[in-house]
C-alpha positions in Angstrom: -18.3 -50.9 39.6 -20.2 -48.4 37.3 -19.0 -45.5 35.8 -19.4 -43.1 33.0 -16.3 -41.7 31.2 -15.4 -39.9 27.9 -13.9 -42.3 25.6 -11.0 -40.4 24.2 -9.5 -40.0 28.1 -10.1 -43.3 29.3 -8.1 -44.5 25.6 -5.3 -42.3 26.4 -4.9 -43.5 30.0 -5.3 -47.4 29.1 -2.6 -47.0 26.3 -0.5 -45.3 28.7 -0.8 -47.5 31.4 -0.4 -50.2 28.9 3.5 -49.4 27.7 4.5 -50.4 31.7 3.2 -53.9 31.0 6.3 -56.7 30.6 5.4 -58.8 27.9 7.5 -61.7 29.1 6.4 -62.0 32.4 5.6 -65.3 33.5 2.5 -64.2 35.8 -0.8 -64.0 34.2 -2.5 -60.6 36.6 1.0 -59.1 35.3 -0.4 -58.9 31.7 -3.6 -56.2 33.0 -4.3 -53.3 33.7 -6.7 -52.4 37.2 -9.2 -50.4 37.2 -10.8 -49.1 40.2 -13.6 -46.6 41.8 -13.5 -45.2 44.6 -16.7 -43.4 46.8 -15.3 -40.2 46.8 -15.5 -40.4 42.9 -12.2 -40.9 41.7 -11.3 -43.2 38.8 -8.1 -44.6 38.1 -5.8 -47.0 36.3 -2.7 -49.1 37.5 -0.2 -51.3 36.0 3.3 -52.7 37.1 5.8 -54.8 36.2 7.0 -55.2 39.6 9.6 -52.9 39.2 7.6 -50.2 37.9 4.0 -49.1 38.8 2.2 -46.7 37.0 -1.1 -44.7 38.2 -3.2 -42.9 36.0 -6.1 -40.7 37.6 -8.7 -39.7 35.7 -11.9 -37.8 35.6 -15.1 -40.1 35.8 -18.8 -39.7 37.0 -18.6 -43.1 39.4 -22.2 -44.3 40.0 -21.0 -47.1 42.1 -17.4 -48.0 43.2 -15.4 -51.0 42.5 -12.0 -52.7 41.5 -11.0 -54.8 38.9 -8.5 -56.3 36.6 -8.4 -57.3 33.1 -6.5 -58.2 30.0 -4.5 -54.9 28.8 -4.7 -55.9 25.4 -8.3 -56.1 24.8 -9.6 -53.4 27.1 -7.0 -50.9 25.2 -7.8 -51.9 21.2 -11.8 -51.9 21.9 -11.8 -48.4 24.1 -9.1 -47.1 21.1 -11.8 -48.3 18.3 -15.3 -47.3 20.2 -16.7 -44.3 18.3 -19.0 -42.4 20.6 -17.8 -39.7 23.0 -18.4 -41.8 26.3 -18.1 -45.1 27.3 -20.4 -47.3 30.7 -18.4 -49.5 32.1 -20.4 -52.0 34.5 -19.0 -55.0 36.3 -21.1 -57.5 36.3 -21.3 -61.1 37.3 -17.1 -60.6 37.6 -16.9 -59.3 34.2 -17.0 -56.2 32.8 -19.1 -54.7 30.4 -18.4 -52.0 28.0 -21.4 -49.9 27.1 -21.4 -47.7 24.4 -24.6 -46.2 22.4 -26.7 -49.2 21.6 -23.8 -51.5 21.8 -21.7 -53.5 24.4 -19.1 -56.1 25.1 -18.5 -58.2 27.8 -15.0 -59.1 28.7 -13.3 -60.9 31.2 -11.2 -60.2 33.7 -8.6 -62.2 36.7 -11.5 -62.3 38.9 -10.7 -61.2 42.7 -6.6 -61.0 41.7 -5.3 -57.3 41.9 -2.3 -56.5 40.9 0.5 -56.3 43.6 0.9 -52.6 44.6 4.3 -50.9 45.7 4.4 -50.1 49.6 4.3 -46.8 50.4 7.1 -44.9 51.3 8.6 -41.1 52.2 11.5 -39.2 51.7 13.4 -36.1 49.8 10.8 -34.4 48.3 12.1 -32.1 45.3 10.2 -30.1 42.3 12.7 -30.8 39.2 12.5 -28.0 35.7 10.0 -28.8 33.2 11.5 -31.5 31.0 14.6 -32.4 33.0 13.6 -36.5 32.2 13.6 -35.7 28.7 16.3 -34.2 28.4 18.0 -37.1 30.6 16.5 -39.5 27.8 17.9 -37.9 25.1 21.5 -36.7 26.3 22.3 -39.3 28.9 20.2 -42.6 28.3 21.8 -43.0 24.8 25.4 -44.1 26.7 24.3 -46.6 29.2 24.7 -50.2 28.4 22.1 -52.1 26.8 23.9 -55.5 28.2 21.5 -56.6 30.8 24.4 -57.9 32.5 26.2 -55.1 33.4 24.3 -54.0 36.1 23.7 -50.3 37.7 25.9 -49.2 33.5 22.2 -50.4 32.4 21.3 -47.1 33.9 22.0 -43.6 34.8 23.3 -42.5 38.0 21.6 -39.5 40.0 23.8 -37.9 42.1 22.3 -35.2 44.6 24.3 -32.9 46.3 25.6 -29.5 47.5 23.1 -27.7 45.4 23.3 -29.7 42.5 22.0 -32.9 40.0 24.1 -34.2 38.3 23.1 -36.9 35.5 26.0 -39.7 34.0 25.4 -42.4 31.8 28.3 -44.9 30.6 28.7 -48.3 29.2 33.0 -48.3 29.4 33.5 -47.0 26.1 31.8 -43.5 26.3 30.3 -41.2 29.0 27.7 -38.6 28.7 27.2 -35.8 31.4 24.9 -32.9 32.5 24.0 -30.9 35.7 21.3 -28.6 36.9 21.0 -26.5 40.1 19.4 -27.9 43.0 19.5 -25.3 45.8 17.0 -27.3 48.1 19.5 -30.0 48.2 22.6 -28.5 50.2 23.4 -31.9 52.1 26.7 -34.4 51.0 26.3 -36.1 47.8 23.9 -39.1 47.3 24.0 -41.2 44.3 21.1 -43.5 42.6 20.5 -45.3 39.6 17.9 -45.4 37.7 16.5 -48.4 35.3 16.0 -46.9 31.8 12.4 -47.4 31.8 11.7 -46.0 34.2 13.6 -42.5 32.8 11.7 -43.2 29.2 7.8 -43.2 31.1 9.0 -40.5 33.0 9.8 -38.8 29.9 6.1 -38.6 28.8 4.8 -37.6 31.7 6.8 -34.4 31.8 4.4 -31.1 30.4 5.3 -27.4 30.7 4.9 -27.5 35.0 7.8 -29.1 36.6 7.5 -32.6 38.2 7.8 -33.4 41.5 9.8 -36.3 42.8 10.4 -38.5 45.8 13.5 -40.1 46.6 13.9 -43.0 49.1 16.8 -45.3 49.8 15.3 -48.2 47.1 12.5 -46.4 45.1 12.1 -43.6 43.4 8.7 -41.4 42.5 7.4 -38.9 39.8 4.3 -37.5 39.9 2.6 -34.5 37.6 -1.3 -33.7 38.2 -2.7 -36.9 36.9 0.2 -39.6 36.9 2.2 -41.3 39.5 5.0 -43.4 38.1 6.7 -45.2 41.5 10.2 -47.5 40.3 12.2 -49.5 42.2 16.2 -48.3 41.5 18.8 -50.3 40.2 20.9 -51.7 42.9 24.8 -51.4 43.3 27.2 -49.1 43.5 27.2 -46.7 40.5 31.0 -45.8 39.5 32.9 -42.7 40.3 33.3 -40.8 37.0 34.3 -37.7 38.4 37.9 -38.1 35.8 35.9 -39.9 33.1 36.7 -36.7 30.9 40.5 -35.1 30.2 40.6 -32.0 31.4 42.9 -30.6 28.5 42.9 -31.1 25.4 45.8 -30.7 23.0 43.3 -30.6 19.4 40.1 -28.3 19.1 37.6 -28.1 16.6 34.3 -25.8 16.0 32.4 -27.6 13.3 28.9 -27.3 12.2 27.0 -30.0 13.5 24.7 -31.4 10.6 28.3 -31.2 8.4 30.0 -33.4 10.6 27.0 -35.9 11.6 26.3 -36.1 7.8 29.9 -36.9 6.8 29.9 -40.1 10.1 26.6 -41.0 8.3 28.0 -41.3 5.1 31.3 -43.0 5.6 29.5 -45.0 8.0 27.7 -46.8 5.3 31.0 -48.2 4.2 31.8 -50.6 7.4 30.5 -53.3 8.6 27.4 -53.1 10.9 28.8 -54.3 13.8 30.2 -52.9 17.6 34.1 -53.4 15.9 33.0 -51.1 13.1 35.5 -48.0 13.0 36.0 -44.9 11.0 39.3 -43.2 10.9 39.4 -39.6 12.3 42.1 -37.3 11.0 42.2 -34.0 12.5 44.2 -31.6 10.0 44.9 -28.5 11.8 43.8 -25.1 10.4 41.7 -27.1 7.7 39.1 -29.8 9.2 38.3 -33.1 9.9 39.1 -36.3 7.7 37.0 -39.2 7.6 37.9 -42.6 6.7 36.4 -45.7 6.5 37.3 -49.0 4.3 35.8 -53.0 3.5 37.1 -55.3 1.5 33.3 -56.5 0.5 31.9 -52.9 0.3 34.6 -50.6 -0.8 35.7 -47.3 0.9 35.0 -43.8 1.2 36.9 -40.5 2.4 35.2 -36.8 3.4 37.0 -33.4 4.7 34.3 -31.8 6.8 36.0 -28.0 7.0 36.0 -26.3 10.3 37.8 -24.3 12.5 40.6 -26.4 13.9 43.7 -26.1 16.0 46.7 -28.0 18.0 48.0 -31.6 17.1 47.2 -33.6 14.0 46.3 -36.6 15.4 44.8 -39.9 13.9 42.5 -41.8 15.7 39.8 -44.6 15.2 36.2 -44.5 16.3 33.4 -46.3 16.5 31.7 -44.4 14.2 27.4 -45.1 15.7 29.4 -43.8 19.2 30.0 -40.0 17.6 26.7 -40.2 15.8 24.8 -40.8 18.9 26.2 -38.1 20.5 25.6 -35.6 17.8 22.2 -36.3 17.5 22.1 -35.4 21.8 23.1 -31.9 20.9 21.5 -29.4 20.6 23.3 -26.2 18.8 24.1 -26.0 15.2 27.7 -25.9 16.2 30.1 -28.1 18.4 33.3 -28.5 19.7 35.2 -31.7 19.2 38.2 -31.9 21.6 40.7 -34.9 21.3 43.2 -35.5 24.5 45.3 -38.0 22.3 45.5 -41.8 22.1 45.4 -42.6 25.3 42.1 -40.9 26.8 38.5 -39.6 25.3 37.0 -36.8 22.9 34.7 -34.6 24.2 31.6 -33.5 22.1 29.8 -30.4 23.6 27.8 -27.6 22.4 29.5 -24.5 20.8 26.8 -22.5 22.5 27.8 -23.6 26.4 25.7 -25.7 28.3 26.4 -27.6 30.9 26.1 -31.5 29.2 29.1 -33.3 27.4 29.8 -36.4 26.1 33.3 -38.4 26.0 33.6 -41.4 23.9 37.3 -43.5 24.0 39.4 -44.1 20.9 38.6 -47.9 19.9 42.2 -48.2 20.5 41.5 -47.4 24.0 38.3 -49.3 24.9 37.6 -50.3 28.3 
C-alpha cells in the first residue's frame, strides 16, 4: 500500500470510523480500523463491531494498492496531531509508515487479519428527508430502554407501510411517536427494530441531501455520498402500540415550553436522584400548572407555571427526568399537555402541529 492523502480528511474519517469501535470486545482485530487501496484508486476505511460496520470512502492519490489493519487508537491521535496538509502512508515490511514532511512513524498493525465484513445483501430500496435519523435521535431514542435486557424496548421500531414511516420508542413507562410519508412504500405494514447505535452514527451521516436506505429481513443500510453504515437489527417482535396513547383527554393545557421545562428543572432539584423520584402535578383549571416536590433530607419546593388550561383538576405524580425529556424533544415555544386521568398517559406535543408526540404514564400507573 502507498498513498498520498490530505491530512485533515483522512483525521475526520479515522475519528469517525473510530466511534463504531466496541471497546469491550474481547477480540483483538475488533479494536482497528482497515484501511485499504484499491487499483481503480479508491481509498477507504472500515470498522465494525460485528453488529455494525462502518465504510468511509475517501478521496486519495493511490500509488500502489493494499489492505491493512491497525490499532484505531494510535493511527487516529497521530493523523489528528500531524501538522502538514498531507500525509504518505506506506506499508512496509507489514507495518505501516506514516510520512509526513521530514518526519515519519512506523506503527504496527494485525498483520494479514482483516476485519470480518458484513455479507452482502438486497432489498427495499428507499430515499428518506434530509435529517429524518436525527430527528429519530432526538424525539424517539430518548424513550427506549437503556436496560440491556429488555430486548427489541432497547430500540425503536420502524414500521413501513401504506404510504407511511412511522417511528415508536418505549421503555413501559413512556412512549414517544412520529410519522412521515412514504408514498414508494404502498405494501402491508412491516416492522423493524433498530439498535440505538446504530440510529446515533446514522445521525451524523445525515447532510442537507436525503439518505438512502436498504432494508432486508435482518440488516439494515444507510448510505450518503461517502459513508456506508450497514447494522444488523434487533431481533424480536417489537410491541403493538397502536393504543399506547388515550385518545381523549378530559384536562388541556397550552403552556410555554421553557416556563414549564424550567419550573420540572427547578423542583426537580428537590427529590432524590433516582428512577422513584416524583414531582406532584396539579392542574388548576383556568390558572396553570402546580408543581410539587418534597425530601425529608433536602426540603421542598412549589411553582405555578400560568397557562391556558381547561377540564378536570386532577393531581397526579410524575417522574419528573420523564416530562423533562420530552420537553427538551420539542420543538415549538409552546405545547400542549393533555392528561386522560389516573389510569392512562399524558400526552406532550407541539402547540404548532406536527405529527410526533410523546405519552409518559402517571408513576401511579407504571407498567
Amino acid at each position: 500500500m502507498h498513498v498520498i492523502i490530505d491530512q485533515n480528511q483522512l483525521s475526520q474519517g479515522l475519528q469517525q470510523a473510530s466511534r463504531i469501535i466496541n471497546p469491550q470486545n474481547t477480540l483483538a482485530v475488533l479494536n482497528g480500523i482497515e484501511l485499504a487501496a484499491t487499483t481503480d484508486g479508491s481509498f477507504v476505511l472500515y470498522s465494525t463491531d460485528l453488529t455494525t460496520g462502518l465504510t468511509v470512502h475517501l478521496n486519495a492519490d493511490v500509488k500502489e494498492p493494499g489492505r491493512l489493519t491497525i490499532p484505531s487508537h494510535t493511527i487516529t491521535e497521530l493523523i489528528r496531531r500531524i501538522p502538514t496538509a498531507t500525509v504518505e502512508l506506506v506499508e512496509h515490511d507489514g507495518r505501516l509508515q506514516v510520512r509526513y514532511g521530514k518526519n515519519r512513524a512506523t506503527l504496527q498493525t494485525f498483520g494479514g487479519e482483516n476485519l470480518p465484513d458484513f455479507p452482502p445483501f438486497e432489498g427495499l430500496t428507499l430515499s428518506l428527508p434530509p435529517y429524518t435519523f436525527q430527528k429519530i435521535s432526538k424525539e424517539i431514542l430518548f424513550a427506549c430502554s437503556r436496560d440491556e435486557s429488555r430486548g427489541v424496548l432497547r430500540g425503536v421500531g420502524l414500521t413501513f407501510g401504506h404510504g407511511r414511516l412511522v417511528l415508536e420508542g418505549t421503555d413501559g413507562s413512556r412512549f414517544s411517536q412520529n410519522w412521515m410519508p412514504v408514498p414508494e412504500f404502498l405494501q402491508e405494514p412491516t416492522t423493524l427494530v433498530l439498535p440505538p447505535k446504530a440510529i446515533n452514527e446514522a445521525a451524523r451521516l445525515e447532510m442537507d441531501n436525503p439518505l438512502q436506505i436498504t432494508l432486508a429481513a435482518t440488516m439494515i443500510r444507510v448510505q450518503n455520498a461517502h459513508v456506508t453504515l450497514s447494522t444488523r437489527l434487533l431481533e424480536g417482535v417489537y410491541p403493538d402500540l397502536s393504543h399506547a396513547a388515550p385518545e381523549e383527554y378530559v384536562a388541556e393545557c397550552l403552556v410555554a415550553l421553557n416556563d414549564f421545562r424550567g419550573a420540572l428543572e427547578r423542583v426537580q432539584t428537590i427529590t432524590t436522584k433516582d428512577h422513584m423520584s416524583s414531582v406532584r402535578v396539579h392542574l388548576i383549571p383556568d390558572q396553570g400548572i402546580e408543581l410539587m416536590s418534597s425530601s425529608q433530607e433536602v426540603g421542598n419546593a412549589v411553582e405555578l407555571v400560568e397557562c391556558e388550561s381547561s377540564g378536570e383538576e386532577l393531581d397526579l405524580l410524575f417522574n419528573p427526568q420523564y416530562l423533562i425529556d420530552a420537553l427538551k424533544a420539542m420543538s415549538d415555544d409552546n405545547v400542549y399537555f393533555e392528561l386522560s386521568g389516573t389510569q392512562s398517559a399524558a400526552r406532550i406535543r407541539n402547540a404548532g402541529g406536527s405529527n410526533f408526540f410523546h405519552a409518559v404514564l402517571p408513576m401511579r400507573q407504571l407498567v
